[in-house]
N, C-alpha and C positions, 0 to 999 in steps of 0.2 A: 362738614369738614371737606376740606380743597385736600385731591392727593396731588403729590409735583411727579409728574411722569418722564423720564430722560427720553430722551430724542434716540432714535433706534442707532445712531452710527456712534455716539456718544458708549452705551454701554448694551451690552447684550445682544448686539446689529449682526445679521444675515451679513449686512453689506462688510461689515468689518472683518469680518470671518472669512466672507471669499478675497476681499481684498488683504489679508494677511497667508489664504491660500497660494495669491501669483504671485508673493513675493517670494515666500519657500519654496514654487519652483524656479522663479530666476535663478536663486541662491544656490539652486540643486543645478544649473547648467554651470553657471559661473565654478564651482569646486572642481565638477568634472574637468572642464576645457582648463582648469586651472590648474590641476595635476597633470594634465600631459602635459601642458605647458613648458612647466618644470622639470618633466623627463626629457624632451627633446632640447631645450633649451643646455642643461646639464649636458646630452650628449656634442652636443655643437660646442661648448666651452673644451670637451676633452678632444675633440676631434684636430691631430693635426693640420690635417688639410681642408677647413673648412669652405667651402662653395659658395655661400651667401655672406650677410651680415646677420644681426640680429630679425630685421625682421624676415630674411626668408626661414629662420626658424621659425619663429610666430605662424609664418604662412602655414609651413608643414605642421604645427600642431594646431591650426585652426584644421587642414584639410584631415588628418588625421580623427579629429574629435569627429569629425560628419562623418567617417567612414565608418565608426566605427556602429554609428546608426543606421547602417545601409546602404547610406546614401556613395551611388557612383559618382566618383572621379575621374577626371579625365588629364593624361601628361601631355604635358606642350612640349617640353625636350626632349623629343625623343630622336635615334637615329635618320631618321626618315626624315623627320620634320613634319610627319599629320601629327597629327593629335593622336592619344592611344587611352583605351577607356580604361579603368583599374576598378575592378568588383567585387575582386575577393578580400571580405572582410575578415582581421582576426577577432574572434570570438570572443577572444580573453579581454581585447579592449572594449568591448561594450558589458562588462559586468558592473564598474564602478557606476559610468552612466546610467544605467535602467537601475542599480541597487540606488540613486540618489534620486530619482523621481519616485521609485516606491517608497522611498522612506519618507519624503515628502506629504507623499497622498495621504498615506499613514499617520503621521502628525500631527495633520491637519485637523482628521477628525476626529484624535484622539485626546490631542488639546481642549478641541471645542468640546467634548465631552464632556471634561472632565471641569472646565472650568465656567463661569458665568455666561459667557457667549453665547448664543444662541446656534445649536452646528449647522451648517450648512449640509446639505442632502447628499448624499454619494455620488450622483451626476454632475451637482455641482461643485464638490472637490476635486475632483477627476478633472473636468472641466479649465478650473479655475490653476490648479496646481501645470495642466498640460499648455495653456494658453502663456503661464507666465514663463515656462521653459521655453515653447516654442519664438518668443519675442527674442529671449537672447539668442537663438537659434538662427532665426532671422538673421540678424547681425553679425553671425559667423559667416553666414555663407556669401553675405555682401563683400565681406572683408577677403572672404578665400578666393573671391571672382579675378582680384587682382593679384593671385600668387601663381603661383607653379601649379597648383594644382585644384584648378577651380574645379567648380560643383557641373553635374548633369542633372538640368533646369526638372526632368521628370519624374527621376529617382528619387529629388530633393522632397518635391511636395507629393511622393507616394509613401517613402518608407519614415519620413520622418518624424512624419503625425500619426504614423501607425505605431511606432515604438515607443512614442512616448506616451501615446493615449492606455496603449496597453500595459506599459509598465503604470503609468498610472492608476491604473481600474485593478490592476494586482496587488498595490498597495491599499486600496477602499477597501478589497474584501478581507487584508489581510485584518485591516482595523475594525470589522465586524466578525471576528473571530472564524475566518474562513469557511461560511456555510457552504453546505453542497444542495442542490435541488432537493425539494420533500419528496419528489416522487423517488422511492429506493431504487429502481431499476435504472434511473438514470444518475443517479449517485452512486450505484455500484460500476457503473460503464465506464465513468470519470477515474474512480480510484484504481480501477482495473486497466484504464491508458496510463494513467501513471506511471504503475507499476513496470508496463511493458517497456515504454518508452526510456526509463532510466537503465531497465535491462539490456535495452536493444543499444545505448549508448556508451554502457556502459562495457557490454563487450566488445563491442567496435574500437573500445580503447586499445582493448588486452589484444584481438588484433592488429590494429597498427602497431603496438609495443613489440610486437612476439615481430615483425616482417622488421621493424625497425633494427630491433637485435639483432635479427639472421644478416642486417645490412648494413654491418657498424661500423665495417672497414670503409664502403664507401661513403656512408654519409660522413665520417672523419674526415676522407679527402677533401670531402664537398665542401663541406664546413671550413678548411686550411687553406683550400684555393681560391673563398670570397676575398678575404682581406688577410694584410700579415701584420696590420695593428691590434693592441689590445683594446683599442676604442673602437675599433671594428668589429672585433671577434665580440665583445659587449654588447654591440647594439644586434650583431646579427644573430647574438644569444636568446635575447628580449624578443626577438620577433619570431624566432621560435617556441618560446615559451605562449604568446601571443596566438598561436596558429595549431595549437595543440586540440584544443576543443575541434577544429575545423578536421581535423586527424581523427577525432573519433567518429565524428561523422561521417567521414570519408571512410572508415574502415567498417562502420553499419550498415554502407550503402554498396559495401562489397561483397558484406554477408546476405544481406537482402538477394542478391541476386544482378540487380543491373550495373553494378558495380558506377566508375564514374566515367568521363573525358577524358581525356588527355593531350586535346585541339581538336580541331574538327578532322575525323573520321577516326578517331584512335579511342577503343575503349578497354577500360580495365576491370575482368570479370573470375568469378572466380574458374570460368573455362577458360580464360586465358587473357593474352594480351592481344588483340585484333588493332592491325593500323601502325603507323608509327608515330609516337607520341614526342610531342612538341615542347616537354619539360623541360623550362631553365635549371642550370646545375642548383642544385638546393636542398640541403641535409634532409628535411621532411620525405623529399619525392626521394631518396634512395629509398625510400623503401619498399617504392613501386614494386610488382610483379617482374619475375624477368619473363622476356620476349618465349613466345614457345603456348603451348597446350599448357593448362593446368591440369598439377596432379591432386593427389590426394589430401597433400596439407594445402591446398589454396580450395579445395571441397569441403575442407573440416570448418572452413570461417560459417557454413549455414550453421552451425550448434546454434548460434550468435540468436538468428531470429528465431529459432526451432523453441532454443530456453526461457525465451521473452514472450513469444504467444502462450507457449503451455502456463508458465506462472502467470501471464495474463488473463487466463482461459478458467485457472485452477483458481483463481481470485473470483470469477463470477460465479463457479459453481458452488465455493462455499458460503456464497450471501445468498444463493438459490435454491437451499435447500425445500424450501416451502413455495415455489414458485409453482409453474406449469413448465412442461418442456417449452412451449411455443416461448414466455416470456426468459426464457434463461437462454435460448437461442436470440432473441434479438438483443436483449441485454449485451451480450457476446459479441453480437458483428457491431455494436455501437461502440463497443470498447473498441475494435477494431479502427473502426472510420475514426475516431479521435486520437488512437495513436498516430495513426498513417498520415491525418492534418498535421498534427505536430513534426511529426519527422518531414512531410514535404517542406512546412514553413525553414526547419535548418538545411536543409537543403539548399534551400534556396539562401540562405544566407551564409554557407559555408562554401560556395562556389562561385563563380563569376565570371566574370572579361579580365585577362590579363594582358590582352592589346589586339591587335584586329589581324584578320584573316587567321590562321588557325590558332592563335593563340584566342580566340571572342570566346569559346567555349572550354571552360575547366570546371572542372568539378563534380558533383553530383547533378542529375537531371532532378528536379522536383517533384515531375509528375510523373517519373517511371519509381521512384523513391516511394512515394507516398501511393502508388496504386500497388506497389510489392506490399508493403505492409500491412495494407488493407486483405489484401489475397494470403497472406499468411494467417493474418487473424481471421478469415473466413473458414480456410481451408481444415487448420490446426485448433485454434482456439476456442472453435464453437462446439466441435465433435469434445475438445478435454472439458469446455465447462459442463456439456449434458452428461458425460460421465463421471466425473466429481459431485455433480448434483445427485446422481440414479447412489451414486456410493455412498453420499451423506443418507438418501433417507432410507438407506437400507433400515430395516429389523430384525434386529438379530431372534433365531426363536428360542421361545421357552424353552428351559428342561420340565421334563414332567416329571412330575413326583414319581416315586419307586413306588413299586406294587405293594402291597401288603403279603404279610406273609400269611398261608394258609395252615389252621393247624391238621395235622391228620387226625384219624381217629382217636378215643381216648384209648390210652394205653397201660398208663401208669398211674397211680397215685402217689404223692407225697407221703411217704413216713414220716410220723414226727418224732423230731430230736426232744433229747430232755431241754429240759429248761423254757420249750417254746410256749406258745400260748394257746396250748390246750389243742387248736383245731389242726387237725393233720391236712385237708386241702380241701376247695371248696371250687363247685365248676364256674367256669365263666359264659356269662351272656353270651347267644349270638351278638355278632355285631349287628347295631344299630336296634335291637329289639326295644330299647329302652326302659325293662324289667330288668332290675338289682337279682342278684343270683339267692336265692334262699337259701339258710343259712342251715347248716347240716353237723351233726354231732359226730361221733364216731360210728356207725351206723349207715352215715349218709351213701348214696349211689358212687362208683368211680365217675370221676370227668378228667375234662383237661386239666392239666395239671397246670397250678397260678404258683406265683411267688411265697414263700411263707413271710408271716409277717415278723416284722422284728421284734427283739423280747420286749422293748424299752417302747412299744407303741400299745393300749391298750384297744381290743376290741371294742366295735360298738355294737349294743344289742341285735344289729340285723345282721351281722357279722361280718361286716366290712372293718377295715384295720386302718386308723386314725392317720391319715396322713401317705399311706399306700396310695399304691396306682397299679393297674392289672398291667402286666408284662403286653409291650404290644410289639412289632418287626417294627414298625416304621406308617408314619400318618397318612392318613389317604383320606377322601372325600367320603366314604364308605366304610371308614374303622376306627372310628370314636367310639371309645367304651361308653357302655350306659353310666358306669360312675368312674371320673378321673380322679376320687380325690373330693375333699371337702372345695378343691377349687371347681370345680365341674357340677358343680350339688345341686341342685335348681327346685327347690321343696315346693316352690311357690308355680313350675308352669312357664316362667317370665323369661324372657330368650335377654332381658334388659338385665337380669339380677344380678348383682355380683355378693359374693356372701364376705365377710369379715374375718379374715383367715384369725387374727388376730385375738378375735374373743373365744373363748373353752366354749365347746359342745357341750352338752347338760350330763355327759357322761364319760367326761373327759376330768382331772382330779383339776382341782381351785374350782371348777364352776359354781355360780351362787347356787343357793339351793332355789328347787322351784316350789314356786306360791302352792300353800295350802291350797287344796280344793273350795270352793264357798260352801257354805253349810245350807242343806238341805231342809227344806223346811217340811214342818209336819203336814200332810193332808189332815 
């Protein structure tokens, strides 16, 4: 029998899979550049007094779309007439971008999964999906070289294969169910920078919020003296909602400690403002520090990292319980060095060049950002996860059992009441002798005095009382009666026995009768 075999790019093909890869990332550059398009486009239609025609909008949202990838800018109109470099990226514009390449990567393999295809490998998704972004990429930045705002040839091919490769590789792991490393300690480090990291961002917000509000009259004015259009006040809305991420950043890199620029020689810290800072009027920057020594509430922004290492610190101790000190200690500064990567990498992308000579430097420094964070998580995080660890494996201790109680001498005897069953009291075993107390009539010796039996329980010939238990204070390892009770009865020797509460004693009423003797036979 002949089988007919298809041709690999026909059905099931590697090749068809990567090459349906780079067309989901074209697809994913094209939507992006194609929604700001239509934002700035839109604002050019409302704008009375527009500048260009149509295409120097186009320009601005080709030059726009690259920034938003990192990539520096440079203005050709400026007062002067040099050139002036533009670096600071809004944050909020590269969300759609990096969510449309990871959605992409994701797709890819999740399609091919799912359907006859053959998938393509996670290098090669990554790969395939960044190369087909990058080609329209390419062709923006051709197109932007003849605008207003062309590209810097360095920035272009550093940061723009880096954002996209890495939003790509975040979309593969997302489509393999987001594994973290097998080894636990270095999966616990991950989940523990996490943590810190959105801590550390996330109060950098509540700081800039909190200096914002104490500064609401003057960023009002700021905000009323850009423009007195409502298509002004619109677009200079947007680019503050756009530059808000860049505001949290900037207010974690104040709690950190080195705080940011403000041009060259002016810094802003939480001791103060040093320098005079070279800020364009602009709603954001009222909420600068004012000039002067910082007091107490510009001291109170370190809670900021102080909260973010200890829950970062307190995350490794509770996955360290069974560790070694040595391993929950580096676990710890590794969580560290991975938050402090991540906050240098926003750092560096929430600052920049806003034109040359003192304005080349604004914003956070990278590597005093990310070596503060590191030094926190050293300093703070490692000392809270070995003590959250030492807390987890505490042991709590036993309570010991209560003593037994001792009886005094014999004292007394039991009288017996009418109606009981005959025996007026009978002594009790020492403990643990394991000899039943002899059964004694009225005659018998005084002892300790035990419990009288109830009417409605019948004795048993050795004069223990069916279903009693001898009075005891309380159980010890050394005060087990010799008989607790038919459940304690061990006739047999066997520590394994358990007896039948359930069937009658042979002298107890309903039991069967017992068997004739056998008959004796004659000598």
């Amino acid at each position: 029998m002949t089988h007919v075999t298809e041709h690999p790019l026909v059905r099931g093909g590697r090749s068809a899979a990567l090459a349906t890869a780079c067309v989901r990332g074209g697809v994913a550059a094209g939507l992006g550049l194609g929604a700001l398009a239509v934002l700035v486009v839109a604002a050019w239609i409302s704008s009375p007094y527009p500048d260009s025609g149509p295409g120097g909008a186009l320009h601005l949202a080709a030059g726009l779309w690259l920034l938003a990838h990192g990539v520096d800018l440079v203005r050709t109109d400026t007062l002067s007439g040099l050139p002036a470099p533009l670096g600071v990226v809004p944050m909020l514009l590269a969300v759609l971008p990096v969510w449309l390449v990871h959605r992409a990567a994701r797709d890819t393999l999740d399609a091919a999964d799912g359907g006859d295809r053959r998938p393509p490998s996670a290098l090669g998704a990554v790969g395939a999906v960044a190369g087909g972004y990058l080609l329209v990429a390419a062709a923006v930045v051709v197109y932007a070289e003849s605008g207003p705002l062309p590209v810097e040839p360095l920035s272009a091919g550093l940061w723009l294969p880096a954002v996209v490769a890495g939003a790509a590789g975040a979309g593969a792991w997302t489509a393999f169910g987001r594994p973290l490393p097998e080894q636990r300690q270095a999966a616990a480090a991950l989940r523990a920078a996490g943590l810190g990291l959105v801590t550390l961002l996330g109060g950098g917000a509540v700081v800039a919020a909190v200096s914002l509000a104490w500064h609401a009259g003057e960023a009002q004015a700021a905000y009323a003296a850009l423009t007195g259009e409502w298509t002004g006040r619109v677009a200079v809305l947007l680019l503050v909602l756009a530059l808000l991420p860049n505001m949290a950043v900037w207010g974690a890199a104040y709690g950190l400690g080195p705080g940011f620029t403000l041009g060259t020689g002016a810094f802003a810290t939480p001791l103060g403002l040093v320098g005079d800072p070279a800020a364009p009027p602009f709603p954001l920057l009222a909420a600068l520090p004012d000039d002067g020594r910082g007091g107490w509430m510009h001291g109170a922004a370190a809670a900021v990292p102080l909260v973010a290492v200890m829950l970062q610190g307190g995350r490794v101790g509770r996955s360290a319980r069974t560790w070694t000190a040595r391993d929950t200690a580096l676990t710890a500064l590794g969580a560290a060095w991975g938050c402090g990567a991540a906050v240098a990498v926003l750092s560096a992308a929430a600052g920049g060049a806003l034109g040359t000579a003192r304005l080349s430097a604004f914003g956070p420094v990278w590597w005093q950002t990310g070596a503060a964070t590191v030094l926190w998580g050293a300093c703070v995080g490692v000392p809270v996860a070995l003590g959250v660890r030492g807390w987890g494996r505490r042991v709590p201790r036993s309570k010991r059992p209560p003593e037994p109680a001792v009886a005094s001498a014999p004292s007394a005897v039991a009288s017996g009441a009418p109606g009981s069953s005959g025996s007026a009291s009978r002594p009790v075993a020492a403990a643990g002798s394991g000899t039943p107390p002899a059964s004694s009539g009225p005659s018998a010796p005084e002892g300790p005095v035990t419990e009288k039996a109830p009417e409605s329980l019948p004795a048993d010939p050795a004069g223990r009382t069916a279903g009693a238990k001898p009075a005891a204070a309380g159980p010890g390892p050394d005060d087990d009666p010799p008989y607790g009770g038919y459940d304690d009865y061990d006739p047999y020797g066997d520590s394994a026995f358990e007896p039948y509460d359930y069937l009658p004693a042979a002298w107890e009423p309903g039991a069967p009768p017992a068997p004739p003797p056998p008959p004796r036979s004659a000598d």
